[in-house]
C-alpha positions as CSV (number, residue, x, y, z in Angstrom):
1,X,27.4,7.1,15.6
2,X,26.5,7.3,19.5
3,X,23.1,6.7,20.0
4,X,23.5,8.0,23.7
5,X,21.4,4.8,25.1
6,X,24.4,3.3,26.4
7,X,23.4,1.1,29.5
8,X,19.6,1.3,28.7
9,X,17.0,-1.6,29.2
10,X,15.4,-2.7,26.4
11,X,12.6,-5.6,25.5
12,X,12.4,-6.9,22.3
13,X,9.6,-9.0,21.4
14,X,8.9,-10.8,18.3
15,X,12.8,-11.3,19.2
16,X,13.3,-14.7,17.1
17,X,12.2,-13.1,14.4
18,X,14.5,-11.5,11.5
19,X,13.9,-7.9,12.6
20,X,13.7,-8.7,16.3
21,X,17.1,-10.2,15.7
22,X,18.4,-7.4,13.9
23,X,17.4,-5.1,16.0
24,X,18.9,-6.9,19.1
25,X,22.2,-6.8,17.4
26,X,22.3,-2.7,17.2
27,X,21.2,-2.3,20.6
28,X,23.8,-4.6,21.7
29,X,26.3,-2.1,19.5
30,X,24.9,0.8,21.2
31,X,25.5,-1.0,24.9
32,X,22.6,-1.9,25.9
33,X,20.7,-4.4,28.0
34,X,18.7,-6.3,26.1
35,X,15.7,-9.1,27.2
36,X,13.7,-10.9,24.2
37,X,10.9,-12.9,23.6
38,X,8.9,-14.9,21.6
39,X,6.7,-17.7,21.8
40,X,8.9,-20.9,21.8
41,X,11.7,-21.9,23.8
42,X,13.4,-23.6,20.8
43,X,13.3,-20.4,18.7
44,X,14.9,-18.3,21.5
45,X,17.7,-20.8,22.3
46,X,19.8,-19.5,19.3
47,X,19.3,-16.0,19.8
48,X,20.3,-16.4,24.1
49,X,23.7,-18.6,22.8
50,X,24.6,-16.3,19.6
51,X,24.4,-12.9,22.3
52,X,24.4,-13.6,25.5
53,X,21.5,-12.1,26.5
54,X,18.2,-12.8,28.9
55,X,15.4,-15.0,26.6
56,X,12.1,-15.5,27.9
57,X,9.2,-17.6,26.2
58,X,6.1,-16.0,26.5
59,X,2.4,-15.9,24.8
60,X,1.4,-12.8,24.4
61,X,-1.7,-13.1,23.1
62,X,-3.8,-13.3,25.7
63,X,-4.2,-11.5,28.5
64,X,-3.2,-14.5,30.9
65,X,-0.3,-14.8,28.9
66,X,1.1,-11.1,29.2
67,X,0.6,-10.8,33.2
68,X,3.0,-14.3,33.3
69,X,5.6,-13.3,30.9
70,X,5.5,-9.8,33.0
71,X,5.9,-11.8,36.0
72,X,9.1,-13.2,34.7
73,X,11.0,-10.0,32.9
74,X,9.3,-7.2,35.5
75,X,8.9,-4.2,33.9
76,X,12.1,-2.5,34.2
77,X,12.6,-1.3,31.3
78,X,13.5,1.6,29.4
79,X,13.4,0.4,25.6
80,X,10.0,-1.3,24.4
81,X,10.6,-2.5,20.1
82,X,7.3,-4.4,19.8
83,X,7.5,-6.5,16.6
84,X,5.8,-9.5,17.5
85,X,3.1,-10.2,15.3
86,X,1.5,-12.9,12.5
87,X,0.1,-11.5,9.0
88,X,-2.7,-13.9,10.2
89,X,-5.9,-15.2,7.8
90,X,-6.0,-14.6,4.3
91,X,-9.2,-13.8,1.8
92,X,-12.5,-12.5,1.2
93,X,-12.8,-10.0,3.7
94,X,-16.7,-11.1,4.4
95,X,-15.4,-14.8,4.8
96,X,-13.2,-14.1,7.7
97,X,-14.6,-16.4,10.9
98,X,-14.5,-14.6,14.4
99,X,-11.4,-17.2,15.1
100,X,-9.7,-15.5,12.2
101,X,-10.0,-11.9,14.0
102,X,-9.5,-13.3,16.9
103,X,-5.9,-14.6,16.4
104,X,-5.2,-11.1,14.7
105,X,-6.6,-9.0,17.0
106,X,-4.8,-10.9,19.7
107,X,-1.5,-11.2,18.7
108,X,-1.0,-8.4,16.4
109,X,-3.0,-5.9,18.5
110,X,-4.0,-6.3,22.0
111,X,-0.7,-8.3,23.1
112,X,0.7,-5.1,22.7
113,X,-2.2,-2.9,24.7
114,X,-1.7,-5.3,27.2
115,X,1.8,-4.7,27.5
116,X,1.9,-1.2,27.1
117,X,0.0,-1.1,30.3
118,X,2.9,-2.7,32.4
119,X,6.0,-1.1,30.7
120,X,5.0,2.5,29.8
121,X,4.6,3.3,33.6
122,X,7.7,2.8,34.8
123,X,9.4,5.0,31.8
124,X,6.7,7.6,32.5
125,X,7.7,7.3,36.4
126,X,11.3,7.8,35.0
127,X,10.8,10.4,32.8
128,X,12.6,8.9,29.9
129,X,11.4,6.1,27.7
130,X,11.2,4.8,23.8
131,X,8.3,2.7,22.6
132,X,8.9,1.6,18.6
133,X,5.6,-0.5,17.6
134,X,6.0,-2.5,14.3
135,X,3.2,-1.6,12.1
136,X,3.2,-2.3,8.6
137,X,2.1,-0.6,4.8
138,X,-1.1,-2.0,5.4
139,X,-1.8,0.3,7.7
140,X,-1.8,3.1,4.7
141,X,-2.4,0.6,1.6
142,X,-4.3,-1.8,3.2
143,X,-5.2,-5.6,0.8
144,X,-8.2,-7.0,0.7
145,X,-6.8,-10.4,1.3
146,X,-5.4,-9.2,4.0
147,X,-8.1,-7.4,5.9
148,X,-7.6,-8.7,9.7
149,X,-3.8,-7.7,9.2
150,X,-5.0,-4.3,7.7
151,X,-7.3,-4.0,10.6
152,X,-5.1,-5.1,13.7
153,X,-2.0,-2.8,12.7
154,X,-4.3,0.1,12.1
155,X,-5.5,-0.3,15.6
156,X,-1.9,-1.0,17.2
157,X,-1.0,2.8,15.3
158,X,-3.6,4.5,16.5
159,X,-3.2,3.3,20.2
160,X,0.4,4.3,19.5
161,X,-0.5,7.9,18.8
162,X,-3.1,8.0,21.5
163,X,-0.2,6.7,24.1
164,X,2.4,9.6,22.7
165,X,0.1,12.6,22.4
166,X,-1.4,11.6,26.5
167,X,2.2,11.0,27.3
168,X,4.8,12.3,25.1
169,X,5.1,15.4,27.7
170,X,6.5,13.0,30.6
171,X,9.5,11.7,28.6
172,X,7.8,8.8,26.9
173,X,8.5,8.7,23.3
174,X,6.5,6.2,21.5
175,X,6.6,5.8,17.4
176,X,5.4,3.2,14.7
177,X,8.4,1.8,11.7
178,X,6.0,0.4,9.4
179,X,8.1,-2.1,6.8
180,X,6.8,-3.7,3.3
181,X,7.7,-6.9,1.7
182,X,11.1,-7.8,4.3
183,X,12.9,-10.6,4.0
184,X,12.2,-12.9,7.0
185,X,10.5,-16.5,7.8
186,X,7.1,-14.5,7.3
187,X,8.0,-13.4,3.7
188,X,9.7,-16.7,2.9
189,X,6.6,-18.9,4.0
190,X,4.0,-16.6,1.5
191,X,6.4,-17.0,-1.1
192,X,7.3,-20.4,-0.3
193,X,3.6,-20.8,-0.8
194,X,3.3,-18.8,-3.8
195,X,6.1,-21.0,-5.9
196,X,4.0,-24.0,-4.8
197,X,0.6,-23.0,-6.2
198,X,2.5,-21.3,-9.3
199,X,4.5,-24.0,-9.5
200,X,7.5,-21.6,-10.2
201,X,11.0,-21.2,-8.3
202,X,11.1,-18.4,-5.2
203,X,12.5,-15.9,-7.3
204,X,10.1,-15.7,-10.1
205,X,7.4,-16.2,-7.2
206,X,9.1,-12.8,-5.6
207,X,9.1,-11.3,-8.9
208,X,5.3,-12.2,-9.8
209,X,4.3,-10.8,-6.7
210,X,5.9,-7.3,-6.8
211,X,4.6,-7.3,-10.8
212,X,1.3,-8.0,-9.6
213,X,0.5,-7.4,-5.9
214,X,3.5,-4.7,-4.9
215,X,2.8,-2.0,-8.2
216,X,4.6,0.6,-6.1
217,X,7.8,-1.0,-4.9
218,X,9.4,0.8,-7.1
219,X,13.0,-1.0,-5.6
220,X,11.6,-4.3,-7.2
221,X,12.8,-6.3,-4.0
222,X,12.3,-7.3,-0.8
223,X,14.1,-5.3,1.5
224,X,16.6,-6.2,4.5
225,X,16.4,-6.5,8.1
226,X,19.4,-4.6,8.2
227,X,17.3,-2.4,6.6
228,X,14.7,-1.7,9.0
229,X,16.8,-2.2,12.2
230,X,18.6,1.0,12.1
231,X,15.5,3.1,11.8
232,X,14.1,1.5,14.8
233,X,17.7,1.9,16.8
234,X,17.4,5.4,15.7
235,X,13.6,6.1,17.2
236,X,15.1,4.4,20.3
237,X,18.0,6.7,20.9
238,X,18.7,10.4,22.0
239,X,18.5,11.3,18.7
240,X,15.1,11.0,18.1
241,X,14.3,13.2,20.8
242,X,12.0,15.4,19.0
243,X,10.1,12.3,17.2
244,X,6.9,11.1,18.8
245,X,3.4,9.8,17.6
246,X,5.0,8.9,13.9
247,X,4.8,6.0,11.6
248,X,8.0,5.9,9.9
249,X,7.6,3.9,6.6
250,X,10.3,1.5,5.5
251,X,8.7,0.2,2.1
252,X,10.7,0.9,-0.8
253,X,8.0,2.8,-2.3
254,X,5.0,0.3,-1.5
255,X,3.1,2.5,-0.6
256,X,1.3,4.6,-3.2
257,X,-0.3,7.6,-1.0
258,X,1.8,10.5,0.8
259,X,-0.2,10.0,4.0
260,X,-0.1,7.9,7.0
């Protein structure tokens, strides 16, 4: 299927990551230029020598951070898949320390305000432009173990929507994929953890999780990066021209409501 983005521009961050890696490989099938990032040099290397393609440390959680990796990548470009992020602390919501929303707000929120306000510009001057923001199912079912995750993604949507309906008119397409329980290094490492305190293999650790934490995945799995990938190549191409200011759920079911 043509995508029509042939000879695009597009930044991936979060781009050592399972979907960001994913995701590079269909823009690369659709022809298109691709830069990524992420926060270590080391995690990039095998992504620049598997593709080919431009690979650019950067931290992007700070505002200091976001004007240097911008001074290194420019902002020419026409494709912006944000999915860098962290699923950050995890408890009591009342016991969470102003470091713990820091680190969320930071890197799961504002890196990608801070961002926005570089790239979008230039696709607005251009009249053509796709912004796909990686939310999550938190951000309609939120956890209460999870309440700076809840919190950040629910403010990276709604700065989404606010950046489509000012904008949406001027070419500049920007949507939210919002996945559940993937299978990547975040999802290994809590269930990594899990089999530890249960003392149980990763399986059954993936299976008590979904029985007890996931009632609504009705798939009963984690789902694939080549699962998620082609929903965001899709919100980046022609095809989605008529798509803007949406949260497209990839979550097997995880999420209960028929909202959001």
């Amino acid at each position: 299927m043509d995508l029509g983005i042939k000879g695009k521009r597009a930044l991936v961050t979060g781009g050592s990551g399972g979907i960001g890696i994913e995701t590079i490989k269909r823009f690369i099938e659709a022809g298109v230029e691709v830069t990524a990032t992420d926060l270590k040099e080391e995690d990039l290397a095998p992504v620049r020598d598997a593709f080919g393609i431009i690979c650019i440390a950067g931290d992007l959680s700070s505002k200091a951070g976001v004007d240097a990796f911008i001074g290194q990548a420019g902002t020419d470009f026409d494709i912006w898949v944000h999915a860098a992020g962290v699923t950050g602390a995890k408890g009591d919501p009342l016991t969470m320390t102003e470091e713990d929303w820091d680190d969320a707000l930071n890197i799961d929120f504002l890196s990608g305000v801070r961002l926005a306000r570089h790239l979008c510009p230039t696709m607005i001057d251009r009249g053509w432009g796709r912004v796909v923001f990686v939310t999550s199912e938190n951000v309609a079912q939120p956890y209460p173990e999870e309440t700076v995750y809840n919190a950040a993604k629910s403010a990276l949507l709604s700065h989404a929507k606010s950046i489509a309906m000012a904008h949406s008119g001027k070419g500049l397409l920007v949507n939210c994929i919002a996945p559940a329980f993937i299978e990547t290094p975040m999802t290994d490492g809590m269930m990594k953890k899990r089999s530890e305190e249960e003392n149980c293999s990763l399986d059954e650790a993936v299976e008590s999780f979904l029985d007890e934490e996931r009632p609504y995945l009705v798939l009963k799995r984690r789902g694939k990066v080549e699962e998620v990938a082609p929903v965001i190549a899709f919100l980046c191409s022609e095809l989605s021209s008529f798509v803007t200011g949406a949260n497209w759920r990839v979550d097997g079911g995880a999420v209960g409501s028929i909202n959001v």
